[in-house]
N, C-alpha and C positions, 0 to 999 in steps of 0.2 A: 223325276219330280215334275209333276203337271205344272198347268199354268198360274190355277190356282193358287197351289203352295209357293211359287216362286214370289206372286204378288204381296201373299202374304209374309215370306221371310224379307223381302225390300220396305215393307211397312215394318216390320221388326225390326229395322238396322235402323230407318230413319227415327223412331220413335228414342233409339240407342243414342244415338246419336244428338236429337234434341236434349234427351238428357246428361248429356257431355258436357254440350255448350251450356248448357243453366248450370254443373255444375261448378263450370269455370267460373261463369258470371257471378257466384254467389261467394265463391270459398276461394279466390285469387285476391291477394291482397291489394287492396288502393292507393292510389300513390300519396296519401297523406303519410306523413312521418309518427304521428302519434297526438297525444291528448295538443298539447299547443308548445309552444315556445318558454324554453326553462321551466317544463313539467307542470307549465300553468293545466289549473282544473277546469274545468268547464263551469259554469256555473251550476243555480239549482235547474233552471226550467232546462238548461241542456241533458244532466244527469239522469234527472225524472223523463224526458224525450228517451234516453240508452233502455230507463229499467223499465217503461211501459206503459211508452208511444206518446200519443198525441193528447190520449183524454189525461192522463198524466203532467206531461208538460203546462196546459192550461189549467189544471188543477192548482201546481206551484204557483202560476203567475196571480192567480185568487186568491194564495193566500198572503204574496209580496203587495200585492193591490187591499187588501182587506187589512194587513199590517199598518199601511199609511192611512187607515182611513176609505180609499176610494170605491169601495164594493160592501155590501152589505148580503145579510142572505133575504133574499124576498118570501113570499107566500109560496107554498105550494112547492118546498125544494128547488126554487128556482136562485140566481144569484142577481142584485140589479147594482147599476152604478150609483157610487154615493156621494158626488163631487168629481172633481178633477183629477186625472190620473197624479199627481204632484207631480216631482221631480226626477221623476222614472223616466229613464232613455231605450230599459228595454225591452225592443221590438216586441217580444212575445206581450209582456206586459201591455203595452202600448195598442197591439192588437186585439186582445181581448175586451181592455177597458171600452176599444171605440167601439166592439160590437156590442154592447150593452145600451143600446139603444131602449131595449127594452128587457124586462125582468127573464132570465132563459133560465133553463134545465141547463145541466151541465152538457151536457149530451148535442142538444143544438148551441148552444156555444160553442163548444170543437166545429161545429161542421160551418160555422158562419165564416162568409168570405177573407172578411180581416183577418182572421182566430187563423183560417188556412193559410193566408199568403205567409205569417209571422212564420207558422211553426213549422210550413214549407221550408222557406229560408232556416231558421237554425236546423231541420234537416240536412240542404245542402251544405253547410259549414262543416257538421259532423260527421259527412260523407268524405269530404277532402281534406280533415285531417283521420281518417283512417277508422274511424267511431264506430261510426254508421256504414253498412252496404249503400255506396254509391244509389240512387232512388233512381238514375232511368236504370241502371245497370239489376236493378231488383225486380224494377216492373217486366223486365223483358227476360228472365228470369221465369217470374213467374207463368207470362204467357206460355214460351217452351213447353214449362212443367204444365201446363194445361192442354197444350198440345198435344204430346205424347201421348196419352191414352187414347185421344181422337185419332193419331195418325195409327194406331196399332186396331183401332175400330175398322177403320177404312180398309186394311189391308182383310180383313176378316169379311166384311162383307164384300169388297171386290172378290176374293176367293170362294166364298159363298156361290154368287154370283157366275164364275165358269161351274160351278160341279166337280172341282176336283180339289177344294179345298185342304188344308188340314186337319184332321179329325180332333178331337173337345178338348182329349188328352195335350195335344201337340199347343192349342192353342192358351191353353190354362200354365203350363210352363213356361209361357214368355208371357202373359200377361201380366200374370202374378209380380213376377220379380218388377216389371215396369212400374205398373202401380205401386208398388212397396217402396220403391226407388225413390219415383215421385213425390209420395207423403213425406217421406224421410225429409228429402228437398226443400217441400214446403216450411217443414216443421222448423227450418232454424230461423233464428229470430234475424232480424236486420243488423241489430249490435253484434258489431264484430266483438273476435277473440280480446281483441286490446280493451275493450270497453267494458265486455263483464269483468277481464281481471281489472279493470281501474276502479268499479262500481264493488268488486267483492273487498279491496283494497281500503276504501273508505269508507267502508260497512264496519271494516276488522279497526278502524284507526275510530267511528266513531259508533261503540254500541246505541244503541235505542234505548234512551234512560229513563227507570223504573215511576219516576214521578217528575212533573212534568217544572213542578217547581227550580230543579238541579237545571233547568236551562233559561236563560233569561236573555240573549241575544238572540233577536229576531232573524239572525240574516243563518245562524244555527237550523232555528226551527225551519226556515226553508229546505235547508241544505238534509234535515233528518226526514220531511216528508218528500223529498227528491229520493231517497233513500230508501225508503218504506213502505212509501204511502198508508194507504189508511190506517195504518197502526199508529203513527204517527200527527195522523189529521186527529184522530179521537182520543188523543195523549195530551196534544199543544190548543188546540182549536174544536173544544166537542160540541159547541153550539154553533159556531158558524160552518162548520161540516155538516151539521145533522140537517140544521134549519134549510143549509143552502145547498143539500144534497150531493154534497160531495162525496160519500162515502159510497163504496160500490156496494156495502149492505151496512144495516145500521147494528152495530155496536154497543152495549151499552155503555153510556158516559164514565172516561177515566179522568180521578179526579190527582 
C-alpha cells in the first residue's frame, strides 16, 4: 500500500468515525424523563416548537396575541402590535409582542432578537425534558456531519498529491456510503422519538374538525394550529392568516 492510499484510508476512518460521534450526539437519549411532571403537555407554542420549529412556534404565539386583541395583521402580509400584550406571562408570547416595534413579515419576526431569545429558551426547556435534541448537543452534530466529507476530501487530495493514490473505483466505495450516512444524519428532525409519539398522540385524541364552528374555546384553537398549522390557521383564523401572512402558501378561505 503506497503512501498515498494509506493517507487516504486514515481520512476514511477519521471521516468514520466523526460520523460515530454525530451519530451518538443525535440518537442517544437526554437526560430529561419525558413530556413534564404527571404527564403534564406542553403547551401550544411548545408543541408547534416539536412539529415545525421556530416560524411555527411564533406563529401560535400570533395567534394567542391576536386572540386577546394585541396584534393585528398589517399591510403587505406583515403582522403589527395592537395594544398591550394583556395578561400573558408567556415568554414566547411576550417576545414576540415586544418585537413588534414595527409592522414584520412573519419571516423577520422569527429572526428578531426577542422572537430568538424567547423561543431559544423554550428550546432549552424541551431539550431537558427529553422533547428536543439537546441544541449544543445538535449544533455540534451537525458540524461532524459537515465535517466528514471535508475530512474524506483532504485524504483524496493528500493522496492525489504523493502519486500513488487510490484509484476512482477505490475512492467512490467509501465516499458514497459517507455521504449517504451523512444525509441520513442530517435528515432527522431535532424532535426526539418521545415527542413525535406525544404530537401523533394528540393528533389521534384531537382530529382537525370539519367546520370551524364545532370549536369555540380559543385556548383549543391554539392547541389545533400547534397541531397542524396551516390547515388549521385557514379553518379558525382565514383573515388574519391571509392578511397577516401567516400561511406558508395561501389557501382558499374555509368557512
Amino acid at each position: 500500500m503506497g503512501t498515498g492510499t494509506g493517507w487516504f484510508m486514515a481520512a476514511a476512518a477519521a471521516a468514520w468515525a466523526e460520523l460515530l460521534v454525530a451519530a451518538v450526539l443525535l440518537c442517544a437519549p437526554g437526560r430529561g424523563g419525558g413530556p413534564g411532571p404527571a404527564g403534564a403537555v406542553p403547551g401550544p407554542e411548545a408543541l408547534a416548537l416539536l412539529r415545525g420549529g421556530r416560524r411555527a412556534a411564533v406563529t401560535v404565539a400570533l395567534v394567542a396575541l391576536h386572540q386577546h386583541g394585541a396584534v393585528a395583521a398589517g399591510r403587505k402580509h406583515t403582522v403589527r402590535a395592537n395594544g398591550g400584550p394583556g395578561r400573558t406571562r408567556d415568554p414566547v408570547q411576550l417576545g414576540v409582542h415586544r418585537s413588534l416595534r414595527n409592522a414584520l413579515a412573519l419571516r423577520a419576526l422569527t429572526l428578531r432578537p426577542e422572537t430568538r431569545r424567547a423561543v431559544d429558551g423554550l428550546r432549552g426547556e424541551l431539550g431537558r425534558t427529553g422533547l428536543l435534541r439537546p441544541p449544543g448537543r445538535h449544533r455540534a452534530a451537525r458540524l461532524l456531519l459537515a465535517a466528514a466529507p471535508a475530512t474524506l476530501v483532504a485524504g483524496v487530495l493528500a493522496g492525489a498529491a504523493t502519486g500513488d493514490g487510490p484509484g476512482t473505483a477505490a475512492v467512490l466505495a467509501t465516499a458514497v456510503p459517507v455521504l449517504l450516512a451523512a444525509l441520513a444524519l442530517l435528515r432527522l428532525p431535532p424532535a426526539t422519538r418521545a415527542a413525535r409519539r406525544l404530537l401523533a398522540e394528540l393528533r389521534e385524541r384531537h382530529p382537525l374538525p370539519a367546520h370551524r364552528s364545532e370549536v369555540t374555546d380559543g385556548r383549543l384553537v391554539r392547541l389545533y394550529v400547534a397541531l397542524y398549522g396551516d390547515p388549521a390557521l385557514a379553518l379558525f383564523l382565514p383573515r388574519f392568516s391571509r392578511d397577516g401572512g401567516l400561511l406558508g402558501r395561501r389557501p382558499s378561505d374555509r368557512r
